[in-house]
C-alpha positions as CSV (number, residue, x, y, z in Angstrom):
1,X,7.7,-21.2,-20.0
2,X,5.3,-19.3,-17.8
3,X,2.7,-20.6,-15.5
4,X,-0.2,-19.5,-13.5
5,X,-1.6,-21.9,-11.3
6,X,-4.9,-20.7,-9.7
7,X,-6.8,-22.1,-6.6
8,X,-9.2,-20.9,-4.1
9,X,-12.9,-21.5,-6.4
10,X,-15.6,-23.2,-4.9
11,X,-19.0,-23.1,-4.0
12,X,-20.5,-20.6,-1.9
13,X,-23.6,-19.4,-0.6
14,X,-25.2,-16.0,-1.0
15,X,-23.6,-13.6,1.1
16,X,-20.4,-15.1,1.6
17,X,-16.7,-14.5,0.7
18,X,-13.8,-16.8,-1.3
19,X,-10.3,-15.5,-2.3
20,X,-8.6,-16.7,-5.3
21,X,-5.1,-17.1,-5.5
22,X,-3.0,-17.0,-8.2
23,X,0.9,-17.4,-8.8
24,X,3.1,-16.9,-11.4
25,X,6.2,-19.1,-12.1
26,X,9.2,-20.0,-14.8
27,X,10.9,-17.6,-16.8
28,X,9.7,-14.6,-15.6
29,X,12.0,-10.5,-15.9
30,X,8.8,-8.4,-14.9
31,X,5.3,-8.0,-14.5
32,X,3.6,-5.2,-16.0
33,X,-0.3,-6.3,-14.6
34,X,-1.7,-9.0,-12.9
35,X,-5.4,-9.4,-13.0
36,X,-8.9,-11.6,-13.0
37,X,-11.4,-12.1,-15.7
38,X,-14.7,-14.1,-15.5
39,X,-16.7,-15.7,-18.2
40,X,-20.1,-17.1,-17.0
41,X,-22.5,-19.9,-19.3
42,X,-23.2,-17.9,-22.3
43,X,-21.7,-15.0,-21.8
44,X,-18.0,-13.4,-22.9
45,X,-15.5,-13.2,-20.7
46,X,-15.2,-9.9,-18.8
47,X,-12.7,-7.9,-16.7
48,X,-13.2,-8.4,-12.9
49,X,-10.3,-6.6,-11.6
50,X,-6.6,-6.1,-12.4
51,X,-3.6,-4.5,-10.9
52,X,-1.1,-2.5,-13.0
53,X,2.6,-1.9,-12.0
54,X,2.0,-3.4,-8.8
55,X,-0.4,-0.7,-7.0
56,X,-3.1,1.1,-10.0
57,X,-6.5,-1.1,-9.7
58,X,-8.9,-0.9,-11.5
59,X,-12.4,-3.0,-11.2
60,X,-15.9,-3.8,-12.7
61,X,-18.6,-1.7,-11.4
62,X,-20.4,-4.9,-10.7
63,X,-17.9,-5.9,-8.1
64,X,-16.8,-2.4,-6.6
65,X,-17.0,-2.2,-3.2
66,X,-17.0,-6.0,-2.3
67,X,-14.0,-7.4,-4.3
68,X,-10.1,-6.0,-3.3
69,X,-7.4,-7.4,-5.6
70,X,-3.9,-7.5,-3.8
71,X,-0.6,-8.5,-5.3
72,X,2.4,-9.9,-3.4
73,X,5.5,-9.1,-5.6
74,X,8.2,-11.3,-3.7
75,X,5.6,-14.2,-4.4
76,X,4.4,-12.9,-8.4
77,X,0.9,-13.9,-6.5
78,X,-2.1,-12.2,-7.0
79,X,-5.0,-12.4,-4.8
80,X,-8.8,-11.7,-5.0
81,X,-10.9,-11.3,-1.9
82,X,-15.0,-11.6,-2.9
83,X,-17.1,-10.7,-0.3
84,X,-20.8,-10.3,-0.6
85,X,-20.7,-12.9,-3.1
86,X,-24.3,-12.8,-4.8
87,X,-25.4,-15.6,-7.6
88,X,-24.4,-13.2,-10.4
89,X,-21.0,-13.7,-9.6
90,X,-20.9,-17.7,-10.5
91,X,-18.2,-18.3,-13.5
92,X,-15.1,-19.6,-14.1
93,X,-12.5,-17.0,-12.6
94,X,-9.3,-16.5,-15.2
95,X,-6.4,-15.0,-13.5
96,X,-4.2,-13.3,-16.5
97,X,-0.9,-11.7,-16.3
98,X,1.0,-9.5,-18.8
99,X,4.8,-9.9,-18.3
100,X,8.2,-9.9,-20.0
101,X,10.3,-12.9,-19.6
102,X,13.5,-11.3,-20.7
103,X,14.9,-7.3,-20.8
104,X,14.6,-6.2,-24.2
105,X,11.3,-8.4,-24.8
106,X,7.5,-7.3,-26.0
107,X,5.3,-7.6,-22.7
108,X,3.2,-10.6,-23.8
109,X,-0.3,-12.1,-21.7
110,X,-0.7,-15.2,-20.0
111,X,-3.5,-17.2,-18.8
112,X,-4.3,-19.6,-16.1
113,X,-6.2,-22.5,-16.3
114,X,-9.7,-20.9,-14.7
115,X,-11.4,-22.2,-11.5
116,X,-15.1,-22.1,-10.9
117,X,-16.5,-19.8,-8.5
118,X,-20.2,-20.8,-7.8
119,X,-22.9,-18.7,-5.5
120,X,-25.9,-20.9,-5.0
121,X,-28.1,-21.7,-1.6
């Protein structure tokens, strides 16, 4: 089995930073992308940011220039550093990861278990 086991979600106030953590264990060959999605009350979850191969990135324009996703690969940890937090940003923060578990095998997705990220004074 695979598991990814986020942490780091809290409350915050306007203006100010959180980074979420999240690492992948079990029965794992490779990872193809690591990432973060967000889903807020009411609304569909969305792509936040997401790492491909270890160094392409790619991110919402809603969070451009105040979030940085960074991987460490000896950990299969990905990270997300939210600065400027504003009260748009308040959701439940998904970290998802699209891996292989043995050579040979289809890439298949894997979700974590969301922690809330919420931006209120």
């Amino acid at each position: 089995q695979v598991q990814l086991v986020e942490s780091g979600g809290g409350l915050v106030q306007p203006g100010g930073s959180l980074r979420l953590s999240c690492a992948a264990s079990g029965s794992i060959f490779s990872i193809n992308a690591m990432g973060w999605y967000r889903q807020a009350p009411g609304k569909q979850r969305e792509l936040v940011a997401v790492m491909i191969s270890g160094s392409s990135t790619n991110y919402a324009d809603s969070v451009k220039g105040r979030f940085t996703i960074s991987r460490d690969n000896a950990k299969n940890t990905v990270y997300l550093q939210m600065n400027s937090l504003k009260p748009e940003d308040t959701a439940v923060y998904y970290c998802n990861s699209v891996l292989k578990r043995a050579s040979g095998t289809f890439p298949q997705a894997y979700w974590g278990q969301g922690t809330q990220v919420t931006v209120s004074s």
